[in-house]
TORVEXFI-450829 format. One record per residue (C-alpha): residue in one letter; x, y, z. Coordinates in steps of 0.02 Angstrom, whole numbers, plus 50000, padded with zeros to 5 digits. Example, Ala and Ser with C-alpha at 12.3 -4.5 7.8 and 13.67 -1.06 7.14 Angstrom:
<pts>
+---------+-------+-------+-------+
: residuo :    xx :    yy :    zz :
+---------+-------+-------+-------+
:       A : 50615 : 49775 : 50390 :
:       S : 50684 : 49947 : 50357 :
+---------+-------+-------+-------+
</pts>
This chain:
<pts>
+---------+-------+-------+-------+
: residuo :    xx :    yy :    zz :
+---------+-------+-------+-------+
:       X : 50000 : 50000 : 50000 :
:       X : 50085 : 50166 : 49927 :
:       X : 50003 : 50265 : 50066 :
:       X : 50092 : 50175 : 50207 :
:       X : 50273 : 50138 : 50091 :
:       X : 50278 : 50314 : 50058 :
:       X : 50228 : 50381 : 50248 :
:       X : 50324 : 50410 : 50428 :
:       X : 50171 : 50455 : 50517 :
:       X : 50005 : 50449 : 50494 :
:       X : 49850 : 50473 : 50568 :
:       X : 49684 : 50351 : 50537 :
:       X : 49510 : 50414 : 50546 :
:       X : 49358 : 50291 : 50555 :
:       X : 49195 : 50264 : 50454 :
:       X : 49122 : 50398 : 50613 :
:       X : 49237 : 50529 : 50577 :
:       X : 49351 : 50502 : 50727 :
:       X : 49545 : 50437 : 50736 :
:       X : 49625 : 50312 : 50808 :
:       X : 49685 : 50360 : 50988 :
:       X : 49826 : 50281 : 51101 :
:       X : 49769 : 50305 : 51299 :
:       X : 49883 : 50389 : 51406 :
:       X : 49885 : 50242 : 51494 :
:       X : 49987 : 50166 : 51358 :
:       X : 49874 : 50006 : 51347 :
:       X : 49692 : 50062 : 51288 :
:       X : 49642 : 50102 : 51097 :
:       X : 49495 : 50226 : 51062 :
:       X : 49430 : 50358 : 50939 :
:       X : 49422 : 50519 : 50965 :
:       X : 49410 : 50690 : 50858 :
:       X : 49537 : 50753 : 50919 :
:       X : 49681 : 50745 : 50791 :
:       X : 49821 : 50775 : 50914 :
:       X : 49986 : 50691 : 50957 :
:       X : 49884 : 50534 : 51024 :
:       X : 49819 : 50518 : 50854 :
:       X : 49985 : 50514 : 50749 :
:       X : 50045 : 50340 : 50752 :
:       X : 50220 : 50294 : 50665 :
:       X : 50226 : 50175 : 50504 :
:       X : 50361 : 50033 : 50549 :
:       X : 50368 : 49902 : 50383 :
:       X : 50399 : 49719 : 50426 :
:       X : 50568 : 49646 : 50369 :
:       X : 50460 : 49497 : 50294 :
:       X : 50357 : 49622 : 50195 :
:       X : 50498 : 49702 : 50084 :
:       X : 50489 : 49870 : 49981 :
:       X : 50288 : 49818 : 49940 :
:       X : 50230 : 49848 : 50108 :
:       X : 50136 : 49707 : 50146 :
:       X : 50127 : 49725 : 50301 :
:       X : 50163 : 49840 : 50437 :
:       X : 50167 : 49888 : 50630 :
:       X : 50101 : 50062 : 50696 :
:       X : 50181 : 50148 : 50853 :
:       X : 50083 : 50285 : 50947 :
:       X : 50165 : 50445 : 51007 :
:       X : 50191 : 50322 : 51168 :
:       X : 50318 : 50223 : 51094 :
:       X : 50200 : 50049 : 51096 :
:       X : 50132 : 49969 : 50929 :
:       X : 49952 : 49943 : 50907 :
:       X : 49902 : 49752 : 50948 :
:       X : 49767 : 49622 : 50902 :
:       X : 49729 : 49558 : 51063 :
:       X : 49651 : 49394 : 51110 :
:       X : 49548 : 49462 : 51257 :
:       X : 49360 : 49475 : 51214 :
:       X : 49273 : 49645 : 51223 :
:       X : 49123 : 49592 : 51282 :
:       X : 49100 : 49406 : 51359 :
:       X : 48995 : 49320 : 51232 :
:       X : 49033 : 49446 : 51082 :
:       X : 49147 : 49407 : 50930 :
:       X : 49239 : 49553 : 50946 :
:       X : 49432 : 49579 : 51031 :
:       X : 49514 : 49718 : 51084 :
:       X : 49664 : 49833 : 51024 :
:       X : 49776 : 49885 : 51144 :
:       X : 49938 : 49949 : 51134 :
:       X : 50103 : 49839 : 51187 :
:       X : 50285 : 49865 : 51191 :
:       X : 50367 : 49763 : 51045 :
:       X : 50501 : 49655 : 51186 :
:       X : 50409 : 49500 : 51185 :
:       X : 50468 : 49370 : 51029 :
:       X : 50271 : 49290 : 51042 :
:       X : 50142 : 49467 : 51028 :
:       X : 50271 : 49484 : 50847 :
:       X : 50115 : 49419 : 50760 :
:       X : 49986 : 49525 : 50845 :
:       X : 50076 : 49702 : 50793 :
:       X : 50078 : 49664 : 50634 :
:       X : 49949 : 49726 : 50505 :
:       X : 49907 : 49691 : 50325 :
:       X : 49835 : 49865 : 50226 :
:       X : 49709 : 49832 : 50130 :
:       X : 49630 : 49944 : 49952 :
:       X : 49454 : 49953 : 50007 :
:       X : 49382 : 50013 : 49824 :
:       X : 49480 : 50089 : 49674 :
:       X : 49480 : 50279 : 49732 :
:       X : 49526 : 50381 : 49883 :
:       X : 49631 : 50332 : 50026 :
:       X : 49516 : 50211 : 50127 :
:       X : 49592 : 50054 : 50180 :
:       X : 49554 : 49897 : 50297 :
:       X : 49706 : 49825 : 50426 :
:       X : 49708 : 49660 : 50423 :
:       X : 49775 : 49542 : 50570 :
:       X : 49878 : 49398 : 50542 :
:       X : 49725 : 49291 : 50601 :
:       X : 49605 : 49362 : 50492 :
:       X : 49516 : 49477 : 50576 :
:       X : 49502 : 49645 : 50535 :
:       X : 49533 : 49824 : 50611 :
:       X : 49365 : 49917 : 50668 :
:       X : 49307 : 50059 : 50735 :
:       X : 49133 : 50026 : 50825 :
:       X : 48971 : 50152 : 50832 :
:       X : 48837 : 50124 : 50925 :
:       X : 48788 : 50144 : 51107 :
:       X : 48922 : 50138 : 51237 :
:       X : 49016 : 50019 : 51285 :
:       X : 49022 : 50014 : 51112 :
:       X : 49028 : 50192 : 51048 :
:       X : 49215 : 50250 : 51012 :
:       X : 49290 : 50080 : 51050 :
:       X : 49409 : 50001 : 50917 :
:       X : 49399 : 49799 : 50914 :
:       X : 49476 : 49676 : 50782 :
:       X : 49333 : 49555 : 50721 :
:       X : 49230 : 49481 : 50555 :
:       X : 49088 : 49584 : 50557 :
:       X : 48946 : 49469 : 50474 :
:       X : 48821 : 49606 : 50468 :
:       X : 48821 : 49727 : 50313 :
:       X : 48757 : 49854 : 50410 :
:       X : 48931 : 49857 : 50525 :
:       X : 49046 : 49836 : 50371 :
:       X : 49096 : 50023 : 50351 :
:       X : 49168 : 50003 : 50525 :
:       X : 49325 : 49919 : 50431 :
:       X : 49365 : 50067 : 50313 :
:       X : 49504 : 50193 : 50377 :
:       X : 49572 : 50335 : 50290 :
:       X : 49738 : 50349 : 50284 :
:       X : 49816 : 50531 : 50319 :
:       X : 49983 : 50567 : 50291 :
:       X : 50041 : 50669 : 50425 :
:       X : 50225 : 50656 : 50397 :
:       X : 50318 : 50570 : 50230 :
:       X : 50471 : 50496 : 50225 :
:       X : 50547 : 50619 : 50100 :
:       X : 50476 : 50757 : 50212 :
:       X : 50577 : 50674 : 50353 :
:       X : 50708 : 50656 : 50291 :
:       X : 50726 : 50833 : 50210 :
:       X : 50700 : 50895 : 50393 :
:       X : 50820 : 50783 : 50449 :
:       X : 50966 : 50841 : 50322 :
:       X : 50901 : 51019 : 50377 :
:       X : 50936 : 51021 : 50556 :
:       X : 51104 : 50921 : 50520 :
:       X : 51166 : 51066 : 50411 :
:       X : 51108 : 51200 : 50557 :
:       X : 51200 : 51106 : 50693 :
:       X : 51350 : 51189 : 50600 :
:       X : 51302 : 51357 : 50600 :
:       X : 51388 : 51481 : 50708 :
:       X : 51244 : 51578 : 50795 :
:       X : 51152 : 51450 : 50901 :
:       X : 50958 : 51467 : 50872 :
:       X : 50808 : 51440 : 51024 :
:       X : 50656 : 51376 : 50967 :
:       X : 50510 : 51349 : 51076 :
:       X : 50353 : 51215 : 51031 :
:       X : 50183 : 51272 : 51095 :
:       X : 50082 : 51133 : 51142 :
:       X : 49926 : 51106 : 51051 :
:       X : 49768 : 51095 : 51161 :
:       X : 49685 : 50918 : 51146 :
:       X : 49530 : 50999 : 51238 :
:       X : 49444 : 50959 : 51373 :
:       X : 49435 : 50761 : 51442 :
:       X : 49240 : 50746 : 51457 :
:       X : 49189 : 50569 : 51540 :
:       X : 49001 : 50541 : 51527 :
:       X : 48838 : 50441 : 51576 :
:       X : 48673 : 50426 : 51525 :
:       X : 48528 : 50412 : 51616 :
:       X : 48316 : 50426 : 51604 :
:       X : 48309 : 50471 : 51788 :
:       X : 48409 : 50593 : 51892 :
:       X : 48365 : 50450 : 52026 :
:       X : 48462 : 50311 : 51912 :
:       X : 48609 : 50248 : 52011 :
:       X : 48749 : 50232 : 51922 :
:       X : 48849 : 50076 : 51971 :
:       X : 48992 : 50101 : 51866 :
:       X : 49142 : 50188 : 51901 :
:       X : 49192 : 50376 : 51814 :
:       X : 49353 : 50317 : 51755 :
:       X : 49262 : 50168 : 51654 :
:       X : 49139 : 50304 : 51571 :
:       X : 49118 : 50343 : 51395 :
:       X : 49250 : 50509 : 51332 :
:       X : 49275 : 50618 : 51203 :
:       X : 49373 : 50774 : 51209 :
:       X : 49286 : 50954 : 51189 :
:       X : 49355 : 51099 : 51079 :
:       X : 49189 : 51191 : 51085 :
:       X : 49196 : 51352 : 51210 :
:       X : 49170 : 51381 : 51369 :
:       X : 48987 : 51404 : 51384 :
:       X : 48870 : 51265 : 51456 :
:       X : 48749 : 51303 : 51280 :
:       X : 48926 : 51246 : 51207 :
:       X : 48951 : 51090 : 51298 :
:       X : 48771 : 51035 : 51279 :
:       X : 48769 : 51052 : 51101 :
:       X : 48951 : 50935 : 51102 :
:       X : 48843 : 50813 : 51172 :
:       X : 48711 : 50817 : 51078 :
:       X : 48837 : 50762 : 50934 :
:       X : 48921 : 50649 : 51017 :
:       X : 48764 : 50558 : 51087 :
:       X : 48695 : 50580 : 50922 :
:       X : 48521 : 50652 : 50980 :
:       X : 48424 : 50770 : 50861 :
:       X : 48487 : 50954 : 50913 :
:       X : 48301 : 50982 : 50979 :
:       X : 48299 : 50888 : 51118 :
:       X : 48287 : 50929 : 51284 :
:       X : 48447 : 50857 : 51398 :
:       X : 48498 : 50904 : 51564 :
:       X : 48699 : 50925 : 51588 :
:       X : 48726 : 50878 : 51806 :
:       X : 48887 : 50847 : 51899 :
:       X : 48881 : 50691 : 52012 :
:       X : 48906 : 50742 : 52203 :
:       X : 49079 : 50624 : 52247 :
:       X : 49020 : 50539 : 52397 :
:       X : 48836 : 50552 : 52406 :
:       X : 48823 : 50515 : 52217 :
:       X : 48682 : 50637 : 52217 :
:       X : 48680 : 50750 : 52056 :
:       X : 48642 : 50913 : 52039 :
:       X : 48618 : 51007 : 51870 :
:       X : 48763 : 51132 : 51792 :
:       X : 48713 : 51304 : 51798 :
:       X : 48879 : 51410 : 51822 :
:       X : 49003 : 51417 : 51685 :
:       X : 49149 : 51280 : 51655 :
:       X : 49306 : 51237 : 51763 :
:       X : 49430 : 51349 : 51697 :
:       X : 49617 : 51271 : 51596 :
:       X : 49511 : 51135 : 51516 :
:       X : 49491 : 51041 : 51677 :
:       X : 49424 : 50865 : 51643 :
:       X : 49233 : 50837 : 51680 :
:       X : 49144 : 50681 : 51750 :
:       X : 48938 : 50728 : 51694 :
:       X : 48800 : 50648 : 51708 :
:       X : 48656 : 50692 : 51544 :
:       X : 48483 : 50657 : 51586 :
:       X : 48393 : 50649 : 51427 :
:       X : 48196 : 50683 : 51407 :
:       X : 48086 : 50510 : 51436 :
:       X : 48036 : 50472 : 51263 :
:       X : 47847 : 50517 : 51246 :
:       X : 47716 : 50360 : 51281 :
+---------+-------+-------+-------+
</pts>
């Protein structure tokens, strides 16, 4: 695949419009928007695969390579999860590697393919499944979109190396040179649950919650609206946005503005009771 021969980094964005994302945690695989540094993943080719790029290995910004587990998602489900792994043990070699895929004649949409079989996908749906990223045969036709990724280049090798000639040729110059790297923003970490009932308990933990990240503003009109998309609810209807109370695990609606420096947010949306 000339997109992934040709490339040092690149990013991969899903049939839902959201890339590939290595936790901080350096062991769980998401999506997310956000195209930031967790979404860049370096193209490694496998020695067996030659100059044709058969197949390949990704690393995240992390420095571990994206893996085809054999743990199950979901007890009882097809589907396995991706993690990410550090490349020092001789028997996960098979699981980091991938085979790219054409998926149709045009464009830059491709399939990964594990050494197994199984294939590379980004699930939709509710949560747990919403933004998760399992390897799997889907077998309904519905689901098969959830294979294709687009490939985008973030980095070529030429580029790289052009760069990397560049900064050799400055180390010689006389007058030393500062430069400073502003860090880009990956917006606010917003971890989420959905209830019917401000009375609903809510069993599980706020670290295990659905995420996505917000770029939006800093209104509370702005953060219900990123909801909205991200739940996928029609922009009409009526949610409320609460904060859960620690201990008591009592919630109480938002009505003052947002934690200042993009603090992360555990919320709890309590949608409208559809109508009888």
């Amino acid at each position: 695949m000339e997109h992934f021969a040709k490339a040092k980094t690149v990013r991969l964005r899903s049939s839902h419009g959201k890339y590939l994302w290595a936790e901080e945690d350096m062991v769980g695989v998401s999506q997310e928007r956000d195209s930031g540094e967790m979404a860049v993943w370096e193209v490694e080719i496998a020695e067996s695969s030659g100059e044709d790029c058969g197949v390949v290995r990704l690393k995240s910004a992390l420095g571990c390579y994206l893996t085809a587990s054999d743990e199950h998602f979901l007890l009882g489900m097809t589907g396995k999860k991706v993690l990410q792994s550090a490349r020092d043990n001789q028997s996960l070699e098979s699981l980091v590697e991938w085979e790219p895929i054409a998926a149709g004649e045009v464009g830059s949409f491709v399939k990964l393919k594990t050494r197994h079989g199984n294939f590379l996908r980004g699930n939709g749906g509710i949560p747990p499944w919403r933004n998760s990223v399992t390897h799997d045969v889907p077998v309904r036709s519905a689901t098969q979109s959830w294979l294709l990724w687009e490939v985008e280049v973030v980095e070529s090798k030429t580029q790289h190396q052009h760069q990397h000639h560049q900064r050799s040729k400055s180390s010689f110059s006389a007058t030393p040179q500062l430069s400073f790297k502003i860090p880009k923003s990956e917006g606010r970490l917003i971890r989420y649950a959905v209830v019917w009932d401000k009375s609903e308990t809510i069993p599980v933990p706020c670290k295990e919650w659905p995420r996505f990240h917000f770029h939006g503003g800093n209104t509370l009109a702005d953060l219900t609206t990123a909801i909205k998309e991200e739940l996928g609810l029609d922009p009409s209807e009526e949610v409320l946005v609460c904060s859960r109370h620690d201990a008591s695990g009592k919630i109480f609606p938002l009505k003052l503005g947002l934690p200042p420096n993009n603090a992360p947010m555990s919320l709890v949306i309590v949608r409208s009771p559809p109508p009888q």
